[in-house]
C-alpha positions as CSV (number, residue, x, y, z in Angstrom):
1,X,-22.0,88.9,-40.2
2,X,-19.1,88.0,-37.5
3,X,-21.2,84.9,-36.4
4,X,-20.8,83.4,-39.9
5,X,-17.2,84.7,-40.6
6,X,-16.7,82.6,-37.3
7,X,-19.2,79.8,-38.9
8,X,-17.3,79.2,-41.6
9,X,-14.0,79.4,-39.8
10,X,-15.3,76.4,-37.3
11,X,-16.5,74.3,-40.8
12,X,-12.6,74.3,-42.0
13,X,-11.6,73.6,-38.6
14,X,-13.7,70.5,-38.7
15,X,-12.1,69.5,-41.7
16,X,-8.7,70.0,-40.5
17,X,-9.3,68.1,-37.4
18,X,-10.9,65.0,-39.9
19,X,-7.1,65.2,-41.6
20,X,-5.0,65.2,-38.9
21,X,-7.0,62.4,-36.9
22,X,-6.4,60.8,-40.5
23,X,-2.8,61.4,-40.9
24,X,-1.9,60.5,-36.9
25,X,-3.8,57.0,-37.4
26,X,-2.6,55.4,-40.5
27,X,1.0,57.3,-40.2
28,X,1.0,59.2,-43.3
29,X,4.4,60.4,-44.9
30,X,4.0,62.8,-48.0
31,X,5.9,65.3,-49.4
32,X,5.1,68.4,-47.2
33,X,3.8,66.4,-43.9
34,X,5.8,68.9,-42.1
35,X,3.8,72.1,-43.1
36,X,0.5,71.5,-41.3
37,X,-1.3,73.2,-43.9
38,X,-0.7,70.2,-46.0
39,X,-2.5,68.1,-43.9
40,X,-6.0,68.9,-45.6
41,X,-9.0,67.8,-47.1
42,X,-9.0,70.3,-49.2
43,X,-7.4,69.2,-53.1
44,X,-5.5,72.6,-53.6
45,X,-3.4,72.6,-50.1
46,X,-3.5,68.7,-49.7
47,X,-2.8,67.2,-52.4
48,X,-0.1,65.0,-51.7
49,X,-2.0,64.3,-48.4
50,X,-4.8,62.7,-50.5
51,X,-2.5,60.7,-52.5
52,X,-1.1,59.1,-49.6
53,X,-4.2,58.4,-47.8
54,X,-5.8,56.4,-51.1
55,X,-3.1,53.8,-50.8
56,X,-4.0,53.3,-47.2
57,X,-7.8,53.7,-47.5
58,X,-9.2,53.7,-50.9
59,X,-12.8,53.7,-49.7
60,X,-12.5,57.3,-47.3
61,X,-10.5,58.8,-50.2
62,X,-13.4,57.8,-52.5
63,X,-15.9,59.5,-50.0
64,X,-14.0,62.6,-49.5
65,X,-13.8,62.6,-53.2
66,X,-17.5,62.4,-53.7
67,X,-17.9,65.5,-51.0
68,X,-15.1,67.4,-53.0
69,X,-17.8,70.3,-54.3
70,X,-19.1,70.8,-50.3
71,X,-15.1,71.0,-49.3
72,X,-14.1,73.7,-51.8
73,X,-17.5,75.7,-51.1
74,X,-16.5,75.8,-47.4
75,X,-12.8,76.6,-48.1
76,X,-13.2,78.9,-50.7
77,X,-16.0,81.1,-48.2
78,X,-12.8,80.8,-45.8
79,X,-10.2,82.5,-47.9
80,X,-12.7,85.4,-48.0
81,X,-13.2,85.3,-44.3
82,X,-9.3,84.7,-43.6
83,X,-7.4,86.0,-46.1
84,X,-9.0,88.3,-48.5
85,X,-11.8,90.2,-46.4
86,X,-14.8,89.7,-44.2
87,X,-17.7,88.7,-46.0
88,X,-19.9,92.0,-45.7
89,X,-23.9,92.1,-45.0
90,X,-26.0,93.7,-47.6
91,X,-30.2,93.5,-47.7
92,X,-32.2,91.9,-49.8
93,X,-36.1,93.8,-50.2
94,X,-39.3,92.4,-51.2
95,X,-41.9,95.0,-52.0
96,X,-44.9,94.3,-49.6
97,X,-47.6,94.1,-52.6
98,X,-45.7,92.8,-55.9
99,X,-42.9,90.1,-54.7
100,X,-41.3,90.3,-58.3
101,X,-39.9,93.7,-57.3
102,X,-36.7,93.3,-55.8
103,X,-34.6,95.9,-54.2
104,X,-31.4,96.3,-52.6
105,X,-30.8,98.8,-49.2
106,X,-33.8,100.5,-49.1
107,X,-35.5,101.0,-45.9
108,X,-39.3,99.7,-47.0
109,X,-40.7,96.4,-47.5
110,X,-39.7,92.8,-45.8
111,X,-35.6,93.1,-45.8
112,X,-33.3,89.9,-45.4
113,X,-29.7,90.0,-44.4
114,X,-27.2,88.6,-47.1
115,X,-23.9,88.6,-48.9
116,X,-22.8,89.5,-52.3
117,X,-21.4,86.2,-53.4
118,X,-19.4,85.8,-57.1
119,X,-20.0,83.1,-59.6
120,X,-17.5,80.3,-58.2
121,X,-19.2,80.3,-55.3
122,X,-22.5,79.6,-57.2
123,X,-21.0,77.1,-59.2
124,X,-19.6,74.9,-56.1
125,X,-23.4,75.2,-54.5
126,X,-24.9,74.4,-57.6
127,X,-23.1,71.0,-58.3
128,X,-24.4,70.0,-54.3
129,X,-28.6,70.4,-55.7
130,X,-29.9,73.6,-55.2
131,X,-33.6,73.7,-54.8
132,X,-36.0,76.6,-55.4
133,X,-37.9,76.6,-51.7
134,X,-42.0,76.7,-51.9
135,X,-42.6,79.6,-49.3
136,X,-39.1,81.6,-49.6
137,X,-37.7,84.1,-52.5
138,X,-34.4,81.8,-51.9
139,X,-33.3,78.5,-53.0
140,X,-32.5,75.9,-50.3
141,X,-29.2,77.1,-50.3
142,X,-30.3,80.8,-49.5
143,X,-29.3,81.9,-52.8
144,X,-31.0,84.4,-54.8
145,X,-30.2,85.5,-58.4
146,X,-31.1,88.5,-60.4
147,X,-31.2,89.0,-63.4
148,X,-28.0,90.8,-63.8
149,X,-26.1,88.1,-62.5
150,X,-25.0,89.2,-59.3
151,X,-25.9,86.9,-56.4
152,X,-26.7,87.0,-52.7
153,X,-26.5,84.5,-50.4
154,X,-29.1,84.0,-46.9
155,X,-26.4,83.4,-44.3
156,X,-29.3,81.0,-42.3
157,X,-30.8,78.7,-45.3
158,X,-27.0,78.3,-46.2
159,X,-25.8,77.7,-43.1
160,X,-29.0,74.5,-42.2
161,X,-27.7,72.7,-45.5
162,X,-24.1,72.8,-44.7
163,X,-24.6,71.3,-41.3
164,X,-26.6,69.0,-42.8
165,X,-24.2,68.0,-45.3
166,X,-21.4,68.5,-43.0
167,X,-23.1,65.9,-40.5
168,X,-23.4,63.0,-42.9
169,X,-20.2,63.6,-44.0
170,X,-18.4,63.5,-40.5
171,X,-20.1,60.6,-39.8
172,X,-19.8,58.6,-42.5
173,X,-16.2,59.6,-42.9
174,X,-15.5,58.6,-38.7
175,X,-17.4,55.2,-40.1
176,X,-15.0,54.6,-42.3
177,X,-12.0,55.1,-40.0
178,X,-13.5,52.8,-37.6
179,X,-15.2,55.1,-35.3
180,X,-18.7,54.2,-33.6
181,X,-20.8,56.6,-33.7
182,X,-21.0,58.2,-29.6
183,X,-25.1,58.0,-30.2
184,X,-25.2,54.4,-31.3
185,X,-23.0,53.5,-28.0
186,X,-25.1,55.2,-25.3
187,X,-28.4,53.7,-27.0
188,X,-27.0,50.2,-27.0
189,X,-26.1,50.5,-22.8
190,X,-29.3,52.6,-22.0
191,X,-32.1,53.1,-24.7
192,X,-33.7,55.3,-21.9
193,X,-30.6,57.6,-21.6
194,X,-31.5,61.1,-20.9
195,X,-28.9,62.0,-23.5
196,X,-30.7,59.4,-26.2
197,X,-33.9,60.6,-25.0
198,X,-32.9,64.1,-25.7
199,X,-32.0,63.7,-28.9
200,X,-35.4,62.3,-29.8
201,X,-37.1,65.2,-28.8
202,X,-35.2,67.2,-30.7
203,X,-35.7,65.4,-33.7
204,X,-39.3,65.5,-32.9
205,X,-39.6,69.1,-32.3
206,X,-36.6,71.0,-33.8
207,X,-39.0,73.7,-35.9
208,X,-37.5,72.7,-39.4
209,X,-34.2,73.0,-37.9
């Protein structure tokens, strides 16, 4: 599990560096500007941060806002990580004949690695779509529910859908600030760049990537 700890530690980080670039290029002054923790994206540390930046850009605070669910999933997995404790590993079983019988740490059957998640965290991944997969016992999200109510979540379904998200929302939100996006650029000097042409083939042949 340390390579998503360290996942979701690089997400926030992401996030963070979206705020400051943010803050640095429209000048923001808020109450708290000098604690760098209030420089967030996130509504419970940076608040006033928000405020600030919707009289200078109404149309990125309106963006951010409509991502708000995807920001306190990814900050709320980070106070686990950071602050609380590790998120641990746990296995989820399927019994090789009858798929309805579901297990937990036992050492036959098809296993998957996941983490006991609590209910907030269902609820921020349930407002973003969660989808039940055709082929997998998990939803899109790599979540899987029993019927006691405790949840696990599959740390590589999960981890595809926020990148996915966390793509569109990076560049959409660099849009808006004014940034071109570094693919768009290199296309419109050299459609045959090796780096454009790259990129191609891996949209062409990234294995559901």
């Amino acid at each position: 599990m340390y390579h998503f700890n360290y996942f979701i530690s690089l997400i926030t980080g992401i996030f963070d560096a979206l705020a400051l670039i943010t803050k640095d290029q429209y000048n923001l002054n808020f109450r708290g500007d000098n604690y760098p923790q209030r420089t967030s994206l996130n509504p419970l540390a940076g608040g006033n941060f928000l405020k600030a930046l919707k009289k200078r850009n109404s149309t990125l605070r309106e963006h951010i806002n409509e991502h708000v669910n995807f920001i306190k999933l990814i900050y709320e997995l980070r106070e686990l990580v950071i602050h609380r404790k590790m998120l641990e590993k746990t296995q989820l079983k399927i019994h090789p004949i009858n798929s309805d019988k579901i297990q937990i740490r036992k050492d036959e059957g098809w296993k998957m690695n996941c983490i006991l998640i609590d209910k907030s965290i269902l609820n921020f991944i349930g407002r973003n779509t969660n989808k039940i997969q055709k082929y997998k016992s998990v939803t899109e999200w790599g979540i899987y529910q029993f019927e006691d109510d405790s949840i696990l979540l599959e740390p590589f379904d999960f981890s595809k859908m926020v990148l996915k998200k966390l793509i569109n929302f990076s560049n959409e939100y660099l849009n808006i600030l004014g940034y071109k996006r570094y693919l768009d650029e290199v296309k419109d000097v050299n459609p045959q760049d090796l780096y454009v042409l790259s990129i191609e083939a891996f949209k062409n042949g990234k294995l559901g990537l």
